[in-house]
C-alpha positions in Angstrom: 140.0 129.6 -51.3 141.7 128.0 -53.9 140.8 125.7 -56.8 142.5 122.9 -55.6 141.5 122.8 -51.9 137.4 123.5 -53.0 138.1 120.3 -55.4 138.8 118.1 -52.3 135.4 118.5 -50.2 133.7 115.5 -49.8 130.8 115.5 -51.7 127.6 115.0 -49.1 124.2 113.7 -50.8 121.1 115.4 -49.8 119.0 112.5 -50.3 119.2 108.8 -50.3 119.5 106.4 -53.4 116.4 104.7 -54.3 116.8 100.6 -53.3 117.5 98.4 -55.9 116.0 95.4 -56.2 117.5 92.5 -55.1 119.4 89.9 -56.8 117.5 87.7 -59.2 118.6 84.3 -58.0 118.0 85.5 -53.6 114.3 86.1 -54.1 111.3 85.1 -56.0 110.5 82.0 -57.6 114.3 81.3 -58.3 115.3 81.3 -54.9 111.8 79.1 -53.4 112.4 76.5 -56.0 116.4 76.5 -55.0 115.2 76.0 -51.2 112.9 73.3 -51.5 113.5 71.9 -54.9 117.3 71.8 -55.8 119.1 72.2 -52.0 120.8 69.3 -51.9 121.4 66.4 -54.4 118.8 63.9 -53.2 116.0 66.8 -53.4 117.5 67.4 -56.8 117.2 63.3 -57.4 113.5 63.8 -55.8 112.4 66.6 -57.6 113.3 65.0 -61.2 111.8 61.5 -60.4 108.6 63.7 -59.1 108.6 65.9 -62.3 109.1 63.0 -64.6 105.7 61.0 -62.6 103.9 64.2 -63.4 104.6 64.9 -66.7 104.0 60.8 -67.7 100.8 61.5 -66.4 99.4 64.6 -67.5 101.0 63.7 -71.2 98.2 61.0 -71.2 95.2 62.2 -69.3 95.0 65.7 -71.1 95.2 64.7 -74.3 92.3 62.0 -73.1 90.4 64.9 -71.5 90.3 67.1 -74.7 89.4 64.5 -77.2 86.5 63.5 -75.3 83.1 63.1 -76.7 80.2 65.2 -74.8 77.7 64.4 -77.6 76.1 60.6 -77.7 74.2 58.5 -76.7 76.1 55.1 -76.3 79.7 54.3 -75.5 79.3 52.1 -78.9 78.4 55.8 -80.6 81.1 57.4 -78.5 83.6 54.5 -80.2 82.6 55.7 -83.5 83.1 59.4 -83.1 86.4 58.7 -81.5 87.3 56.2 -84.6 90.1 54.7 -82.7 91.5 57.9 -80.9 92.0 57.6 -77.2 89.6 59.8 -75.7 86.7 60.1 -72.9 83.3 59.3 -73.2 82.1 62.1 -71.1 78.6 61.2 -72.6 77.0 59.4 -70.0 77.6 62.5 -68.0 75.9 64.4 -69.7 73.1 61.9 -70.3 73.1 60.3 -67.2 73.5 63.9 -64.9 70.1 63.5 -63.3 70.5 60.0 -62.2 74.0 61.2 -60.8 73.1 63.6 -58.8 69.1 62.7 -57.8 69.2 59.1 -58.7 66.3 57.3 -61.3 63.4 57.6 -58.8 63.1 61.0 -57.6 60.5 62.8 -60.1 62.0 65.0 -62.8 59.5 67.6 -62.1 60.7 68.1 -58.5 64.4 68.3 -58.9 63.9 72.7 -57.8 62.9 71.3 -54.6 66.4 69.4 -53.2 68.3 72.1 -55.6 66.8 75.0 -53.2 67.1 73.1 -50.2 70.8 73.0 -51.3 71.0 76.9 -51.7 69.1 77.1 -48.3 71.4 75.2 -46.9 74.5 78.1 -47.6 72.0 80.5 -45.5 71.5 78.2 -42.9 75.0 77.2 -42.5 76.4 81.3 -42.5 75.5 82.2 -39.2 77.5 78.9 -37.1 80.5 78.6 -39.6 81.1 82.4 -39.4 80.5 83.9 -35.8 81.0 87.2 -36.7 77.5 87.4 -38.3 74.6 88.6 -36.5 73.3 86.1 -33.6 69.6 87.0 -34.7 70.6 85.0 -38.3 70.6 81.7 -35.8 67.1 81.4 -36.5 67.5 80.6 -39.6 69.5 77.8 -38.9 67.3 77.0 -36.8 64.7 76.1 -38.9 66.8 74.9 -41.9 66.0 71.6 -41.2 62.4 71.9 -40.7 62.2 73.3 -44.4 64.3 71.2 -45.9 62.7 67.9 -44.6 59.1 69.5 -46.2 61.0 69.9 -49.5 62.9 67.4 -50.2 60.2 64.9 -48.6 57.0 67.0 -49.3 53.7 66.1 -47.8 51.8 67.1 -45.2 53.6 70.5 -43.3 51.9 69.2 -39.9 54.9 66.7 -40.0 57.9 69.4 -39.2 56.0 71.5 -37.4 55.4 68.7 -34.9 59.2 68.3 -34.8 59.6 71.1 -34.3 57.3 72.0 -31.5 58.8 68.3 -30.2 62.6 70.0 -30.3 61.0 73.9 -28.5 59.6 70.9 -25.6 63.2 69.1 -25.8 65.0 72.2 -25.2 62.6 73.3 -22.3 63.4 69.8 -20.8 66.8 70.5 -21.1 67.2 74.0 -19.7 65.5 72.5 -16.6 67.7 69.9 -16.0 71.3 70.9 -17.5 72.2 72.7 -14.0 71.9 69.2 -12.8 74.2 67.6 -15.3 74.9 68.1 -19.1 74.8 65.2 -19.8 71.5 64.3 -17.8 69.7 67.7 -19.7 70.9 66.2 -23.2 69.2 63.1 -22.3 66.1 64.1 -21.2 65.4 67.0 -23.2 66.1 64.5 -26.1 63.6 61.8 -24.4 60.9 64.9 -24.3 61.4 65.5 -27.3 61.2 61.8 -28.5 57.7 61.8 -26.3 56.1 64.7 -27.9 56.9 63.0 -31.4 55.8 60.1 -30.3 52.1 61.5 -29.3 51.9 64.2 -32.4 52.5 60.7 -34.7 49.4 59.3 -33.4 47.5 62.5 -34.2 48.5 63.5 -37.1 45.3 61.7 -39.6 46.9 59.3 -42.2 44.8 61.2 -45.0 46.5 64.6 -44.5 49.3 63.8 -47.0 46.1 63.7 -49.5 45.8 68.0 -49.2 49.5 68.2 -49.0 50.8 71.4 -51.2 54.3 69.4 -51.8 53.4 65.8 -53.6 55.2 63.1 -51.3 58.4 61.4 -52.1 59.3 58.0 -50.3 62.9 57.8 -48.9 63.7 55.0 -51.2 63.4 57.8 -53.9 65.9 59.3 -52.6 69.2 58.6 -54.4 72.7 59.9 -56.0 74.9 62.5 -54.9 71.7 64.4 -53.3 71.6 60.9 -50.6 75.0 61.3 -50.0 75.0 65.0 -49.3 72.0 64.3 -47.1 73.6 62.0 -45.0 76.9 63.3 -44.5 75.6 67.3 -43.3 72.3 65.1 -40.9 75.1 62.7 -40.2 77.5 65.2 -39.1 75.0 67.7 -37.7 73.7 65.0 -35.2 76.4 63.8 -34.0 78.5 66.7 -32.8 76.4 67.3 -30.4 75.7 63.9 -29.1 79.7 63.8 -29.4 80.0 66.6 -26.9 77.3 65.1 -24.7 78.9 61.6 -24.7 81.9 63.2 -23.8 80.8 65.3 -20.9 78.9 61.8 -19.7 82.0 59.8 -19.7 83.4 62.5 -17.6 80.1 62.9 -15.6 80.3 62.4 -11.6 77.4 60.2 -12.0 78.3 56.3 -11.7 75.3 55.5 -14.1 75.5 58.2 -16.9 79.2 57.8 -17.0 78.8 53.8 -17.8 76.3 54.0 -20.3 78.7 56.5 -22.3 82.0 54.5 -21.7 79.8 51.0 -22.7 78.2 53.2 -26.0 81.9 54.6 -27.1 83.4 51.6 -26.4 80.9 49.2 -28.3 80.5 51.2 -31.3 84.6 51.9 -31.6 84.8 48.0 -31.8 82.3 47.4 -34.3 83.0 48.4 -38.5 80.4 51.1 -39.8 79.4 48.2 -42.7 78.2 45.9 -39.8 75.8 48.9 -38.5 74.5 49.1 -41.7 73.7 46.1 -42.2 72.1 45.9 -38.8 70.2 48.9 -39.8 69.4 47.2 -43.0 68.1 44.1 -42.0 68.8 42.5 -38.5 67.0 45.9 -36.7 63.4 45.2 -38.1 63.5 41.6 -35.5 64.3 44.0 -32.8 60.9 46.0 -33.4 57.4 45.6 -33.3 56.0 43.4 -36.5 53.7 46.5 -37.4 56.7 49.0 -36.9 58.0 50.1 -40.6 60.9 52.7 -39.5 62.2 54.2 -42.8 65.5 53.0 -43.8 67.1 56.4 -44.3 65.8 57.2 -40.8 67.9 53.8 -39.4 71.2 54.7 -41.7 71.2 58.1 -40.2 71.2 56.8 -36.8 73.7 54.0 -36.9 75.8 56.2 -39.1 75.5 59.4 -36.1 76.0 56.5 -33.4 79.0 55.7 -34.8 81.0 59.3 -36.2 79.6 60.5 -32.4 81.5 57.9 -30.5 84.7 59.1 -32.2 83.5 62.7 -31.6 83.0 62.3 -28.4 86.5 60.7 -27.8 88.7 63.9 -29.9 86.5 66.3 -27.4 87.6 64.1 -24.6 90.8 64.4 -25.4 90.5 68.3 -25.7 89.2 68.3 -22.5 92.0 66.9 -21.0 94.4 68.6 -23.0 92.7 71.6 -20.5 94.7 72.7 -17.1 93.2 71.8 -14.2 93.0 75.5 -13.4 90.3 76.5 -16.0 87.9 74.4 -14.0 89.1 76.3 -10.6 88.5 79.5 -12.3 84.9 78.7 -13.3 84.6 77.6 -9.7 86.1 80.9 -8.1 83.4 83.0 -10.2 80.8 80.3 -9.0 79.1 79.4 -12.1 77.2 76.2 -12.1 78.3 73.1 -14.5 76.2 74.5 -17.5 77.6 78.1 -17.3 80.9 76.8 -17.0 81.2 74.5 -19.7 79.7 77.1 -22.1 81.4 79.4 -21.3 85.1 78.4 -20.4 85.2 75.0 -20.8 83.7 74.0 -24.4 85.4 76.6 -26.0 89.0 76.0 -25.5 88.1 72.3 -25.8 86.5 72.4 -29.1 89.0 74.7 -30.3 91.8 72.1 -29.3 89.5 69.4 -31.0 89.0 71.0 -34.7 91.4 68.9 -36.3 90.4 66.0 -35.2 86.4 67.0 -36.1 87.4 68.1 -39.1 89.0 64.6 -39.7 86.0 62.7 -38.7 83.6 64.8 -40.3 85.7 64.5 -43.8 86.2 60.6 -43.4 82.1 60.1 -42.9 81.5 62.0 -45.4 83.2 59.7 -48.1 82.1 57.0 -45.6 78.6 57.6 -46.7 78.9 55.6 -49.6 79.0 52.3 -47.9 75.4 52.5 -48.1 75.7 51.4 -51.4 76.2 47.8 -50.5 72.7 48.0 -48.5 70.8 48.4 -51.7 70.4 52.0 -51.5 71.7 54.1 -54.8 73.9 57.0 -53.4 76.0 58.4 -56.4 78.4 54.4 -56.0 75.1 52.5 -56.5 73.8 54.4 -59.4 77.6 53.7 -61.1 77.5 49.9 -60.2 73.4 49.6 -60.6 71.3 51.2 -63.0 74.2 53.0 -65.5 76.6 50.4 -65.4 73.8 47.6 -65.9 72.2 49.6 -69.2 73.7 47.7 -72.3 74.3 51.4 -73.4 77.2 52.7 -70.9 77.8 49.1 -69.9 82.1 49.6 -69.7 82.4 53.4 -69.1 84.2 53.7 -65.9 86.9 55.9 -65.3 84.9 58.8 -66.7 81.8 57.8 -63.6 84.1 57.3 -60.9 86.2 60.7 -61.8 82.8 62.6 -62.0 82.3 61.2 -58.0 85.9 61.2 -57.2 85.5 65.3 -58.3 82.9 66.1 -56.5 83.8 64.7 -53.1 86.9 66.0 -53.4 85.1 69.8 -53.7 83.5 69.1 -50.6 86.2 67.8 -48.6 89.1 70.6 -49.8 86.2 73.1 -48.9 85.9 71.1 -45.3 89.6 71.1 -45.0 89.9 74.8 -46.2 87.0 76.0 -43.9 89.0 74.3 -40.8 91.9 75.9 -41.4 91.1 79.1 -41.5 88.5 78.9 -38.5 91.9 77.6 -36.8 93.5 81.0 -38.0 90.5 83.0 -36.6 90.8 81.4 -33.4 94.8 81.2 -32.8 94.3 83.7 -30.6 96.9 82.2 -27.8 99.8 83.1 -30.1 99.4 86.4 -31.3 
């Protein structure tokens, strides 16, 4: 073969190029911000207007941030640090912390016990917002609330174990007559239950708080972000359930549960959460006995669950028509009874339909919780407007108070929100 005709064979690669990366301005950050920032001229327009808002305002709150004082003990002292420099008085926070987050009547000495109720509380919670634990961890959650009630309250330990023993009796109640009706099991294990606290009351001797190993703290004690936190995870805890009952009643085949419900949902719908309060507050003690004194937390918790459960109960209404009419036919055809059925098919596609709108109730009473403050009772609001406010020492620090409890209801909330979202993820199991 010749020189020239071996010079003209195609030349034929025995292995492929390595890719090259693609062009800098069709991926990455260049190309997201040309998609959604810079697509068109009013997004351009939009994105410079939005930009320039954001800048004005971190310009003036950082440097306000960073020059702030963490070391005094008056906003007059803070003044004279800052000599006529903006800057925060982040002081009070760190003088005031205690009264923040336990209010100014809870002893010092005792702040471990709602801290490690707190930390408890994680454990407790683990085993129903993650479902791939261990079942057995339920009983832990289970008696969460038992041990947290001894010590955060203290006092005698006779006092939750008679709850619980009251609950054990309200489930038995309820086991026996949920094949009748949910709703009628709900309501009379919760009347057994009510029963059995009723009699253990009258027992328990008034001088066993004297031996107690926990020193007693009243409920008007109680106060800060701690009374908030308490009332929005009892709050919320409580009324999910009576949410799902009321729910199921309204849809109940019985004339007289179904009433009750639709008057109950319908009465508290129509009526602000402030006027509850203030029923609970003051207009409740002429509806009972002269001799009754029922705690005031007791009466804000449930007006507060009375109302977030008649919105409940309306979002899981709505999820369980949202169902097809065949789910219930198929629980039917495999002849369950009404209790298997709605745990087992029912409930679950209907709550799952009804997160978002849980979620959104749940996050709204939480912030909702500090309307208590206008009832005379110091949640983390009424220690800003009472005591710290009123003290000729803080007396004009605000924005630095109401950021601190603007922060930390906005951690709770996102982690709410965040929690939702990906328990939706876990269960979008109809579109994979």
């Amino acid at each position: 073969m010749s020189d020239s005709s071996a010079n003209s064979v195609a030349f034929v690669r025995t292995e492929s190029l390595p890719p090259k990366a693609p062009p800098f301005t069709t991926s990455g950050p260049v190309k997201w911000a040309k998609d959604n920032l810079f697509s068109s001229p009013v997004y351009i327009a939009l994105t410079i207007a939005a930009a320039y808002v954001i800048f004005s305002i971190l310009a003036n709150t950082i440097p306000w941030i960073f020059r702030g004082v963490w070391g005094a003990n008056s906003l007059a002292e803070c003044r004279e640090i800052l000599n006529g420099v903006s800057g925060g008085c982040f002081a009070v926070l760190t003088e005031r912390w205690n009264q923040l987050i336990f209010g100014f009547q809870y002893p010092e000495t005792e702040y471990w016990r709602p801290a490690l109720a707190f930390l408890f509380l994680f454990a407790a919670a683990a085993p129903v917002l993650f479902f791939k634990l261990p079942r057995k961890l339920l009983i832990i959650t289970a008696l969460y609330p038992f041990v947290a009630f001894w010590l955060i309250w203290g006092g005698t330990i006779l006092t939750p174990i008679l709850a619980l023993v009251g609950f054990v009796v309200g489930y038995l109640a309820y086991a026996k007559l949920v094949n009748t009706s949910f709703a009628a099991g709900f309501f009379g294990g919760l009347a057994a239950a009510i029963v059995v606290w009723w009699i253990g009351g009258a027992l328990i001797p008034d001088t066993a708080s004297d031996n107690a190993w926990l020193s007693q703290v009243a409920s008007r004690d109680l106060g800060g972000f701690l009374l908030n936190m308490m009332l929005g995870v009892v709050c919320v805890s409580l009324s999910v359930p009576l949410g799902i009952a009321l729910a199921l009643g309204r849809q109940s085949s019985m004339p007289l549960i179904k009433w009750i419900c639709v008057v109950f949902i319908e009465f508290i719908r129509g009526v602000p959460l402030i006027t509850l309060l203030f029923v609970a507050s003051v207009m409740l003690a002429y509806f009972l006995p002269p001799e009754s004194t029922t705690d005031l937390f007791l009466r804000v918790v449930i007006m507060i669950t009375m109302f977030s459960a008649a919105y409940i109960a309306e979002v899981i209404r709505g999820g369980l028509a949202a169902l097809p009419r065949g789910q219930y036919e198929a629980a039917d055809s495999l002849g369950l009874d009404y209790a298997q059925a709605m745990r087992l098919i029912i409930l679950p596609q209907a709550l799952k339909i009804s997160i978002p709108g849980i979620v959104n109730i749940a996050v709204g009473l939480f912030k909702d919780t500090t309307l208590v403050s206008v009832i005379s009772m110091f949640d983390i609001l009424g220690m800003i407007r009472g005591p710290i406010l009123a003290s000729t020492d803080w007396n004009g620090v605000y924005w630095e108070l109401l950021g601190f409890a603007a922060l930390l209801f906005f951690v709770v909330c996102y982690g709410i929100s965040q929690y939702s979202q990906w328990l939706e993820r876990q269960l979008a199991t109809d579109h994979r």
